[in-house]
C-alpha positions as CSV (number, residue, x, y, z in Angstrom):
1,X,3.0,-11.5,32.6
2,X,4.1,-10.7,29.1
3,X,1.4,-7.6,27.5
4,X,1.4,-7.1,23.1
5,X,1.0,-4.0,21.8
6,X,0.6,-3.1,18.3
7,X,0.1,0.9,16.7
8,X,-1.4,1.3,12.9
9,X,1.9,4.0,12.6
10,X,4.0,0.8,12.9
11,X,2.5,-0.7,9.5
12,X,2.6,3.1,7.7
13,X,-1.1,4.0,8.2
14,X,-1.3,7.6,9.3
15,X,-3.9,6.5,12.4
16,X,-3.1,7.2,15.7
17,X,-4.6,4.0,17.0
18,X,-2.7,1.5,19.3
19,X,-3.4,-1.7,21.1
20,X,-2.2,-2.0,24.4
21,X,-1.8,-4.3,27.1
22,X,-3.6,-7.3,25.1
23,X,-2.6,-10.9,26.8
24,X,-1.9,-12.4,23.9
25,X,-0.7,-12.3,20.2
26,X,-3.8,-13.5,18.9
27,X,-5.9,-11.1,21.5
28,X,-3.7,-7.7,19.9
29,X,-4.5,-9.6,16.3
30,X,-8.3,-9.1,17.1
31,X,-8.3,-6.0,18.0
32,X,-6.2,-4.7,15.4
33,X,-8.8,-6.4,13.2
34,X,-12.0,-5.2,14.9
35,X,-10.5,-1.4,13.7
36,X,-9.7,-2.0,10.6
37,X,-12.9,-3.3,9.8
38,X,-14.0,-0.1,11.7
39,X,-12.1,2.5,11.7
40,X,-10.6,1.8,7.8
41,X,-13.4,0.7,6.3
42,X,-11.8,-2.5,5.6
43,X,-14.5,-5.2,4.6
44,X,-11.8,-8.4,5.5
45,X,-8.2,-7.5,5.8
46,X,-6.3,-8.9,3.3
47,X,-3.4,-11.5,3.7
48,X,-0.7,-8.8,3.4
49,X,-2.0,-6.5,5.8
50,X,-2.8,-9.3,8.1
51,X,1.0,-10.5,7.6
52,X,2.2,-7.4,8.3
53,X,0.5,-6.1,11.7
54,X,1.1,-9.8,13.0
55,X,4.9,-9.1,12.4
56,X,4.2,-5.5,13.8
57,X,3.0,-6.3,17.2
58,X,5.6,-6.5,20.1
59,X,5.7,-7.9,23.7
C-alpha cells in the first residue's frame, strides 16, 4: 500500500510539522490544510500555496 507524506520545511516554512502515512494524495492535502488553517493562521490557503504543497507531497 502506497503511504504520502508531506513536511511544511519542504515548501520553505520554518515549521517542523509533517504528514505521515496518509492513504492518499487528497488525505495528506487535508491535513496539510487543516494546519495551515491552524497552526499558520491561514484563513483559506491560497492557490499558490495550495499548488505548491500538492507538488510537495511524496509517496
Amino acid at each position: 500500500m502506497t503511504t504520502y507524506a508531506f513536511k511544511c520545511k519542504d515548501i520553505g516554512m520554518q515549521c517542523g510539522f509533517e504528514v505521515k502515512g496518509a492513504s492518499s494524495r487528497d488525505e495528506a492535502m487535508q491535513l496539510a490544510v487543516v494546519h495551515a488553517k491552524t497552526a499558520h493562521n491561514m484563513q483559506t490557503v491560497p492557490q499558490e500555496v495550495a499548488n505548491k504543497v500538492s507538488s510537495a507531497i511524496r509517496s
